[in-house]
Residue, then its C-alpha position, 0 to 999 in steps of 0.5 A: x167525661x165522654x170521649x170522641x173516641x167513645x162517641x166514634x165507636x158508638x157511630x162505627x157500630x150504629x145502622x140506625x141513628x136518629x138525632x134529636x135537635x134543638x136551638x143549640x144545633x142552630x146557634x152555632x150558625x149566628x140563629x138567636x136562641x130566644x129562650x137563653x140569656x142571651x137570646x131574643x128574650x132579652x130583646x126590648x119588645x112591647x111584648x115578651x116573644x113567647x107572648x108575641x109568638x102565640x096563636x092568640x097574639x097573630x091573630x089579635x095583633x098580626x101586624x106586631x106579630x110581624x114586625x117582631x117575626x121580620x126582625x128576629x126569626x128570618x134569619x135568612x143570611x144563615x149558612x149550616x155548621x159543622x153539625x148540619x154537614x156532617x149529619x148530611x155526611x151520615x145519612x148519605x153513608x147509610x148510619x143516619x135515618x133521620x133528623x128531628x128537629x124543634x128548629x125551624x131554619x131549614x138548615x139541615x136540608x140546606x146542608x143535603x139531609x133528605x128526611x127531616x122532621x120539623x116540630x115545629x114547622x120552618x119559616x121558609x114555607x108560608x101559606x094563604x090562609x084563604x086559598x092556601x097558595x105557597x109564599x117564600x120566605x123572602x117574599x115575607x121578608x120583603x113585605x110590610x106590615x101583614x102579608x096578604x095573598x092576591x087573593x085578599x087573605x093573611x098568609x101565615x107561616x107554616x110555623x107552630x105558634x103557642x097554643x098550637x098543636x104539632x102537625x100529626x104526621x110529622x109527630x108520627x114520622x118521628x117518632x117511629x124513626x125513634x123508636x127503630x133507632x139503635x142509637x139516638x144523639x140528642x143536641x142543643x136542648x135543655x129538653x125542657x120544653x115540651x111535647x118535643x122533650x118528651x119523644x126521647x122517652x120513646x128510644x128503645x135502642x141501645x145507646x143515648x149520646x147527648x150533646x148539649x152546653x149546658x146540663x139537662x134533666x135526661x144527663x144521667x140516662x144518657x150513656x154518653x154526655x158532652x158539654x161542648x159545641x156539637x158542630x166542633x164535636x161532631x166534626x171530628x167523628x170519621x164517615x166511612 
């Protein structure tokens, strides 16, 4: 098994590290993860949450979409861990170049990290469909039945639902900050969902660290695996 010791060497000799989270990063703040057990998809809905946060079902049922998105996804209350802070800590000391993230909480830049990639989009940013004003989060939460704009339109958040494709740009940024990276820490991921699992593939640098509960098919690429909590792990790792 890896050691603290081992992944603080790995820190102390990297310029460039990228880290690739997932909802493991964010459970460690009280954020359901919808795809575990225990998780949202346990919850009793008339729908199956994969199926409610689709692209067709927002726009079939939109007001549905949004009793369930009030309820389980705002988690607005939520504050960032130990991993989001010491992340944060690891950009401003220069190690750290970017964060790649399939959450959508805002909570890495709530914690101070300055060039996040967000997959799958956040739900503190929401948009009129029709003219395309900004809306908050809590001007969602505060709302009832479907959201709509001054102007007549539905807002939507900035969200990637089922069936949608990830925004370009985003998908672009991160994965040039993979492929310059010299080390790349994967955490809270099963990376079995996909295409997000797929940019570790694009790492060319020299050593892989994952972090994650539970096994994951990329465990024996990895240089170093940790099967444990990733803010208690990297709360221990010495900045400076």
């Amino acid at each position: 098994m890896s050691t603290v010791e081992q992944l603080q060497k790995v820190i102390d000799n990297s310029k460039r590290i990228v880290f690739f989270g997932g909802a493991g990063v964010s459970t460690e703040s009280g954020i359901p993860d919808f795809r575990s057990v225990d998780g949202l998809y346990n919850q009793k809905y008339d729908y199956p949450p994969e199926q409610i946060l689709s692209h067709t079902f927002f726009e079939r049922k939109t007001e549905e979409f949004y009793r369930f998105y009030r309820d389980k996804m705002l988690c607005l209350d939520k504050k960032p861990n130990k991993a989001h802070l010491k992340l944060a800590e690891l950009e401003r000391a220069g190690k750290l170049t970017a964060v790649v993230t399939q959450n959508i909480d805002g909570l890495h830049q709530a914690a101070g990290s300055k060039r996040v990639y967000e997959l799958h989009g956040s739900v503190l940013r929401n948009y009129c469909r029709k003219c395309r004003k900004f809306y908050g989060a809590e001007f969602i939460k505060n709302s009832e039945g479907v959201p709509r704009c001054e102007c007549g339109g539905v807002i939507k958040p900035d969200v990637v639902l089922y069936e949608e494709g990830l925004d370009d740009s985003v998908v672009n940024g991160a994965l040039n900050a993979i492929m310059q990276a010299d080390t790349l820490i994967i955490a809270g991921t099963s990376l079995t969902v996909y295409p997000a699992a797929g940019f570790v593939r694009y790492f060319r640098g020299d050593t892989v660290v994952l972090i994650n509960r539970d096994s994951t098919p990329f465990d024996s690429e990895a240089d170093l695996v940790f099967h444990e909590s990733v803010g208690a792990l990297l709360d221990q790792i010495k900045v400076g």
